[in-house]
N, C-alpha and C positions, 0 to 999 in steps of 0.2 A: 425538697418539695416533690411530692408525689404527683405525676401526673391519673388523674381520676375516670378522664375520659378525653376522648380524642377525636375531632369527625376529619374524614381525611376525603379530601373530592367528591363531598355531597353531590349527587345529580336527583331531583324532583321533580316532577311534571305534573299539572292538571289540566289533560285538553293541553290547550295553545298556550295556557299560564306556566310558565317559569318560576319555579317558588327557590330552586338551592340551585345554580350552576357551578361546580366546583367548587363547593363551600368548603373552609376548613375553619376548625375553631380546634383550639386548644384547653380547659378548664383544670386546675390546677386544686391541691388539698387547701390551699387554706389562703384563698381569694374570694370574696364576693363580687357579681358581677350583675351589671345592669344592663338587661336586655334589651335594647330598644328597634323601630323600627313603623314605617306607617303601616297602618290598617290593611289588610292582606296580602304583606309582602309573605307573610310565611310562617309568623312566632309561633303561633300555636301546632302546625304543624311537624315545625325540627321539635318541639317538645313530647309533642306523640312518639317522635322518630328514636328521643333517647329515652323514652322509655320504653321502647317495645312494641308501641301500640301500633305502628304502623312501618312499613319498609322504604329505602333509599330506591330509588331507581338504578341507582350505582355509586358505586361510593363504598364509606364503610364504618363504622361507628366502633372505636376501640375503648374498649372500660375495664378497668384494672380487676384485677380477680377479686380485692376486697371492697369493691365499693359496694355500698349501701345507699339504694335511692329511696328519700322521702318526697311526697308528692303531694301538696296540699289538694284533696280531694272537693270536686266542686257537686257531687251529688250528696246524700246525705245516707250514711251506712246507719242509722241508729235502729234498735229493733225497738216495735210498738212497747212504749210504758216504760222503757229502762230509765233509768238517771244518767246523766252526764256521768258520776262515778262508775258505774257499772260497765256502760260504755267502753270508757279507758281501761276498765280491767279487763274485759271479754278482749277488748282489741288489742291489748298493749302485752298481757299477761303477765303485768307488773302488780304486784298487791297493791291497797288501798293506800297504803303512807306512801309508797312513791307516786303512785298518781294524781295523791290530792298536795305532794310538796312538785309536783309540776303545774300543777293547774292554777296555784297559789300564784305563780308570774302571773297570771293573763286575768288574777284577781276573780276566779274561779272559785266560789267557796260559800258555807250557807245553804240557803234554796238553789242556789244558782247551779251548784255541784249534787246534790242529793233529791233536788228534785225532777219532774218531767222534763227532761230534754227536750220535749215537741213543744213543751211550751215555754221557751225559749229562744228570744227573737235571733233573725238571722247571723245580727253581728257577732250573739254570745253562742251561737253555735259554731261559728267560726274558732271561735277561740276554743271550742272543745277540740275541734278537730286539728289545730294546732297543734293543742297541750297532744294529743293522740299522735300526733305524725313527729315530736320531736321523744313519745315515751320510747322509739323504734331506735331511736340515735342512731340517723340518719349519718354519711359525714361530706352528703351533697342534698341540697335540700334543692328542688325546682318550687318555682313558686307563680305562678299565674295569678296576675292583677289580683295579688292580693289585699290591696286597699279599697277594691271595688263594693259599694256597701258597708264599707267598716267607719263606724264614728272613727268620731278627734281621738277618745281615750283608745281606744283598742288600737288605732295604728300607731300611736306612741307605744303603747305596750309591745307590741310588735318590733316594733324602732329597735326600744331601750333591750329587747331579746336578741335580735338580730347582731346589733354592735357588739354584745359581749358570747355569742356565739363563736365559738373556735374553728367552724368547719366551713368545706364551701356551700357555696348560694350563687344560684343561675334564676333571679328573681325579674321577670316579666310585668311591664308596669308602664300606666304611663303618667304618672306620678312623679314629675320631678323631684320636688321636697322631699319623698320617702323614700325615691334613687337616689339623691344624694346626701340622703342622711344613712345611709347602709351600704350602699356599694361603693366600694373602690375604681374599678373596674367597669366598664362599660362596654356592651357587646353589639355592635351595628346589622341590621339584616339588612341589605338594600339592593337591589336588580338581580339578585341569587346570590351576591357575595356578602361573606360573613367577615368584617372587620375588627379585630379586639385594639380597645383605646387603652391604655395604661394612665386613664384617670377616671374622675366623677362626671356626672351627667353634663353640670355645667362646663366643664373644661372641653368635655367632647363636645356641645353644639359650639362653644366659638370656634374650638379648632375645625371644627365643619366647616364653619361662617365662611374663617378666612381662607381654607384649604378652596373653597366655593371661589370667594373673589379672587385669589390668583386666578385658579385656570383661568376664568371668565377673562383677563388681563393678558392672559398666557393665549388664549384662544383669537382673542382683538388681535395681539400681536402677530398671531400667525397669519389671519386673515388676509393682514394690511401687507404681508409679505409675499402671501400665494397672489394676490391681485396686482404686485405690483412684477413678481415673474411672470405672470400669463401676458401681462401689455407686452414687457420686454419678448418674450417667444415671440406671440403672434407679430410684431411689428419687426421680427429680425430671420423669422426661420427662413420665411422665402429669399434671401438673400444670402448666395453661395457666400460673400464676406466673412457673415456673420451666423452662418448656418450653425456652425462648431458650435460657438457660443451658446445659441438659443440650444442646443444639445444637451449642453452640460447644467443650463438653465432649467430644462424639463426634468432633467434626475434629479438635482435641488427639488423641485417641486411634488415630485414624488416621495421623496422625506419627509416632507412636513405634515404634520399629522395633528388633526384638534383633538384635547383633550375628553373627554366624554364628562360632562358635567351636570352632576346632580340637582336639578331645581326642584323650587317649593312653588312654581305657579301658580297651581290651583289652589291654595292656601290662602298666597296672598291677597285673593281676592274677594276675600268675605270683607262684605260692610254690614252693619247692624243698619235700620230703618232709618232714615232721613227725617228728622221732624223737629217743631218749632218747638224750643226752649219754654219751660214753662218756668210760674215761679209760686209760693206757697203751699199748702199741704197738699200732696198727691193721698193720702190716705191717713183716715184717722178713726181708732179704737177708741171705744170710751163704755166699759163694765164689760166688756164681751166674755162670754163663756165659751170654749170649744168643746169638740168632743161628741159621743156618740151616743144615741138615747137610753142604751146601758151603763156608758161610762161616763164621765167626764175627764176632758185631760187636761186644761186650764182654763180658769176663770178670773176676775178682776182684771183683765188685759186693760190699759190705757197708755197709746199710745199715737205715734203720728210720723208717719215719714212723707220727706221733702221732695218735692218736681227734681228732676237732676241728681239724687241721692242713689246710689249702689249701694244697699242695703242685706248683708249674709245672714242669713237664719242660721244660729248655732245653738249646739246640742249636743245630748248620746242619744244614741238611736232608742226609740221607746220613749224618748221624751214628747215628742209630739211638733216636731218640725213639718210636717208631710199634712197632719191634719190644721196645722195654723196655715199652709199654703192653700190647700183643698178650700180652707172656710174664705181668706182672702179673695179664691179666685170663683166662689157660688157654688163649685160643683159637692161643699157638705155645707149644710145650715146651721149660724150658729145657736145655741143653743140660750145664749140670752145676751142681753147688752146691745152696740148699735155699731155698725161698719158700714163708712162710705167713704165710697171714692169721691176726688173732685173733681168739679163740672171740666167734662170736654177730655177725662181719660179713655184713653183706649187701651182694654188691657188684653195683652197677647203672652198665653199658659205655652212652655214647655214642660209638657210631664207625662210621666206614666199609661196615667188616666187618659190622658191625649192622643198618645200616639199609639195608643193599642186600638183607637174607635176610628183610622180615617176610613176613607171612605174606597170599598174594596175595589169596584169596577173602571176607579180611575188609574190613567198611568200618571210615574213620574210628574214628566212634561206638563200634563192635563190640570194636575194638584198646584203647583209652581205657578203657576200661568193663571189661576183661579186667586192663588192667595195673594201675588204680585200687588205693592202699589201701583194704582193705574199711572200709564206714561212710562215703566218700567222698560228698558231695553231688551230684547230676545237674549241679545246675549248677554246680558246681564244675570241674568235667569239662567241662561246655561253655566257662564264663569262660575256663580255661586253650587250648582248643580254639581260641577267638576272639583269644587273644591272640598264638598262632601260626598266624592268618590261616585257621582252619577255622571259616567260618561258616555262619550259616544252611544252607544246602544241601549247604554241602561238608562237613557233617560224615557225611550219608549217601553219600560218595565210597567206592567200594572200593579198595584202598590198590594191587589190579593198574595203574592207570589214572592214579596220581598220577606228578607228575616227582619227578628226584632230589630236589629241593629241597624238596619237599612232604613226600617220607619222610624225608629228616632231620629237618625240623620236628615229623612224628608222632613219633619217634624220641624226640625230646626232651619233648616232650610227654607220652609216656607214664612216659619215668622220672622227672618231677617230681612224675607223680601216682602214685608208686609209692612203697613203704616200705622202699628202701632205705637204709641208714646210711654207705654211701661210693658215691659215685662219680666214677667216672674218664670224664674227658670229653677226647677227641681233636678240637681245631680245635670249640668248640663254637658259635663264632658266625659260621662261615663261612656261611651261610643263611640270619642275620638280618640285619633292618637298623639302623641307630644306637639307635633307641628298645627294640629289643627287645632288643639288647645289654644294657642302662642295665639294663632290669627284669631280666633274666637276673643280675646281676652283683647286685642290689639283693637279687633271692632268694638267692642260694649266700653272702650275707654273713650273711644270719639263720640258714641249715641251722647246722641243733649237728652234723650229721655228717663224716666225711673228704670234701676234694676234691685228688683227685689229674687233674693238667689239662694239656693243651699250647694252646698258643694263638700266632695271630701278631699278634694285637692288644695293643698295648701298654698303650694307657689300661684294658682288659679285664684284663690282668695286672696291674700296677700296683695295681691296685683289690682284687685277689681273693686274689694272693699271699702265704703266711705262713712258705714257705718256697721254697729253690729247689734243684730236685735237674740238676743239667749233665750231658749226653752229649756224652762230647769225648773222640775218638782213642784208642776202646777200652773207655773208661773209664766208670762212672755213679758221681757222685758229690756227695754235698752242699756247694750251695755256699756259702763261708761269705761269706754276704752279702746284703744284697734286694738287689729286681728294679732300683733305682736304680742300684746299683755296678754288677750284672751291664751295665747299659745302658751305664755310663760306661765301663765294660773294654770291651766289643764297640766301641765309637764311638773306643774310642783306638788299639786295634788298625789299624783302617779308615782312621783319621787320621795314623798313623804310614805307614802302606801308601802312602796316599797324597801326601804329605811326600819318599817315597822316590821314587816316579815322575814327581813334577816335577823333582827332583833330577838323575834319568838323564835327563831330556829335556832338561833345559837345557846338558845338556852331548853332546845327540846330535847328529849330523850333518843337517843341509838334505836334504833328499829330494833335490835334485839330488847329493847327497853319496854315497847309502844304496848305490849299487851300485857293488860293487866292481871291477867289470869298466868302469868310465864312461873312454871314450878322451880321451886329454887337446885339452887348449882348443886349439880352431884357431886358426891367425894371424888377426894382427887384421885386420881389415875394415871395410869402411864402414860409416858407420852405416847407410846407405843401403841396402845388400844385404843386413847384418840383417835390418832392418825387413821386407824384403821376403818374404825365409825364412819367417819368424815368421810373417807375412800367410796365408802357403801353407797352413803348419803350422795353423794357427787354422781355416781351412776342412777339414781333415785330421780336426782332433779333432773340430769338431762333424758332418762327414758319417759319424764313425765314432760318435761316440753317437747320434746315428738310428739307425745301423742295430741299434746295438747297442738300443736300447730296442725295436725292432720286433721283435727276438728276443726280449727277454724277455719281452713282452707275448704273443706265439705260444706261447711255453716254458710261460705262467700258464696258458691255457684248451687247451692241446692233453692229449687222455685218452692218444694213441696213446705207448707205452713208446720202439720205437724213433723215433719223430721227437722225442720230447724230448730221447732222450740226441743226438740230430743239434744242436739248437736248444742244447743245454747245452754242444757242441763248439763248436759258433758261435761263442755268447758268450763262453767261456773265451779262444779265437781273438780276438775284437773287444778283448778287457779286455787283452789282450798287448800287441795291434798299439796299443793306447793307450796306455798305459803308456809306450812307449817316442818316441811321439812327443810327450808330455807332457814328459819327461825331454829331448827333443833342445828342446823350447820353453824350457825352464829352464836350460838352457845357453847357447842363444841368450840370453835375458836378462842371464844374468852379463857376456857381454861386452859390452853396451851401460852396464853400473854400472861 
């Protein structure tokens, strides 16, 4: 086993924050590893650090002379009008059969592959840029909350890539279910030190759990021993007798030493609103139509969920989960049919829409204290405040000045401390980290109120789900079954899909096969002039992949409109003229077998 990369005595600093204090990590060839860690201890940072993009304050980052980093890209490199196929050739400078037999995993193909890429929702651009970061064959792949936004089907596809992937993975997430359906390994960021677990996500938080209760056991113990030397000193030192004594007393006491122990405080103390149990239909459809006065995205909806029911909106993205919560919660109208709520709900929106409109001039504190149910404690309002990471000082933050991630967190914050009896939550843990998941999921099982919810988190769903209502091709509908069947339906779907496409491969043609224009085998010849051809040819392809990478590398940092589209003629140029001397090399081959 190759070691890939190495950090040996991280030191990192912002201002007075401590992000790497002596950190070392070790990543290995052929380990996956799951990155974990609360919300600004640092993750995205040492990820800058190993690629480049930013510096150690001291320390020092060792990477084997062959390693190859892929880096799932979270901007979007595509130029105006290309295809998704074009894309992977300009970037990849693989011809078209191996791009379109990688894109074929992530179920790439069709319009999806050949047509506008821009028009192309978020999740299936995701998956081009996938299919693009593995044509590079990468043999460490980094991977940043790559579940975030990605439907059920595409992080199974993802999943099912992953596990039969040969190489490593240093995959950041805070997606239990997708940590530990891929990673073996699990990586700890916490007070600047980097901890590697030799198991899955769930093995590493029990062994937290209990490594947590000893000290805590270990720390009691110590306590009850320091307090029980100090009576003994102070009650014997003034006494020449027993002076000695109290002597050898004080050194003891100098030994002893408490453990430094990790809590989850601020977590624990999220509660969801306090409110009176209802019972009959908290909401009911009956002919509703959704959708936008251009479009429509489903219509004939009837249906009806219960006071007390936790209800998941599942989907693929583009089916229309976002606009069925939009129309439930007023802010789109529906477009026919009839939706009401029952008398005496009170419905409180986490979403998008939400938390991008509060209100600029207030602080923190100001908003908190506004949205509170009345009789609410101050520190009640703060404990919740702290355990969505506003503390001390940033509770007096005015919320013009926070990032997005800060106002989702108030966002959520304010409606746990509010007295509403449902709420419908869009993506509610896209913001937090594993622990504040856990607490979040811990509070909305105690609410007596409705939760109607979308989520791409599975062990999140799983946990909170009491029913499941499905958007699919047209349609909203209850479906009859938990989030287990819907998982095993979606997983066999995928697994069928895929079953078929090894199927057509095994029965497709040899790339030197694939063109149908390919002029037949020349007379045979020696092996000797072969050889010699191919020799040519061999210098051919790699003076044309220089030049071809020297364009692309011009294409990445040039602003000017037209020298890029010159640079993107280029390469288009370069990816042809290879192509086809690839194909005259593979032909040469055949007739040496």
């Amino acid at each position: 086993m190759a070691v890939l990369m190495q950090i040996r005595n991280a030191q990192k600093h912002y201002g007075d924050q401590v992000l790497l204090d002596g950190a070392e990590a070790t990543l290995i060839d052929d380990v996956k590893v799951g990155f974990v860690g609360r919300n600004g201890a640092g993750k995205s940072t040492l990820l800058r650090i190993l690629l480049g993009e930013e510096e150690l304050d001291r320390g020092e980052v060792v990477r084997h002379p062959k390693l190859r980093l892929g880096y799932l890209r979270q901007h979007d490199p595509f130029l105006p009008g290309e295809t998704a196929l074009q894309f992977l050739m300009r970037d990849s400078g693989q011809p078209d059969w191996k791009c379109g037999e990688v894109a074929g995993q992530f179920e790439l193909k069709g319009d999806y592959l050949d047509g506008p890429i821009t028009k192309l929702s978020g999740g299936w651009q995701t998956r081009v840029k996938l299919t693009a970061l593995l044509l590079h064959e990468p043999n460490l792949l980094l991977l940043d909350e790559p579940t975030n936004f990605l439907d059920l089907r595409t992080q199974i596809l993802l999943e099912h890539f992953l596990r039969e992937y040969k190489e490593a993975c240093l995959i950041v997430s805070h997606d239990r279910a997708f940590l530990s359906a891929t990673c073996t390994h699990t990586l700890s960021l916490a007070h600047g030190k980097l901890t590697m677990f030799p198991g899955k996500i769930d093995a590493f938080l029990e062994h937290e759990a209990v490594q947590r209760e000893h000290d805590l056991r270990t720390n009691a113990a110590v306590s009850a021993k320091r307090r029980q030397l100090e009576e003994f000193i102070a009650k014997n030192k003034a006494r020449a007798a027993t002076a000695t004594r109290a002597r050898s007393k004080s050194k003891q006491l100098e030994r002893l030493e408490l453990v430094d122990v990790v809590t989850d405080e601020p977590t624990a103390k999220i509660r969801a609103p306090i409110v009176e149990p209802r019972k009959g239909p908290a909401l009911r459809c009956r002919g509703l139509a959704i959708g936008y006065t251009e479009r429509q995205v489903a219509n004939e909806i009837d249906l009806e969920i219960d006071h007390g029911s936790r209800v998941a909106i599942v989907g693929d993205n583009g089916q229309g989960k976002t606009t069925f919560l939009r129309t439930v919660v007023s802010s789109l109208p529906p477009l026919a049919g009839d939706l009401r709520w029952g008398y005496g709900c009170q419905v409180g929106v986490y979403a998008q829409h939400v938390y991008t409109s509060l209100p600029q001039e207030k602080t923190v504190l100001d908003y908190l204290e506004y949205h509170a149910a009345p009789g609410t404690k101050n520190q009640e309002i703060l404990d919740l405040a702290g355990a969505l990471l506003f503390r001390g000082e940033q509770v007096k933050k005015r919320i013009s000045v926070l990032s997005g991630g800060e106002r989702a967190r108030l966002c959520m914050a304010g409606l746990l401390l509010s007295p509403h009896n449902i709420l419908v939550l869009d993506e509610p843990g896209n913001h937090l980290d594993v622990d504040t998941i856990e607490a979040l999921a811990e509070a909305l099982l105690a609410f007596k109120g409705t939760v109607i919810f979308t989520s791409h988190d599975r062990h999140f769903m799983k946990r909170i789900a009491t029913g499941i209502i499905e958007v699919r091709d047209g349609h909203v509908t209850n479906y009859r079954g938990d989030y287990d069947m819907y998982l095993y339906s979606v997983n066999k779907e995928i697994e069928d899909g895929e079953r078929e496409q090894a199927a057509r491969l095994s029965k497709a043609p040899s790339p030197s096969q694939r063109s149908a224009k390919s002029p037949p085998k020349p007379a045979a010849r020696s092996e000797r002039e072969i050889r010699k051809e191919m020799t040519t040819i061999e210098r051919t392809i790699a003076r044309l992949d220089e030049q071809k990478r020297q364009a692309n590398a011009q294409l990445m940092q040039t602003t000017d409109p037209a020298e890029a589209l010159r640079l993107h003629q280029e390469v288009e140029k370069l990816i042809t003229e290879l192509a086809d001397v690839e194909e005259r090399w593979c032909r040469l081959q055949e007739e040496l077998e």
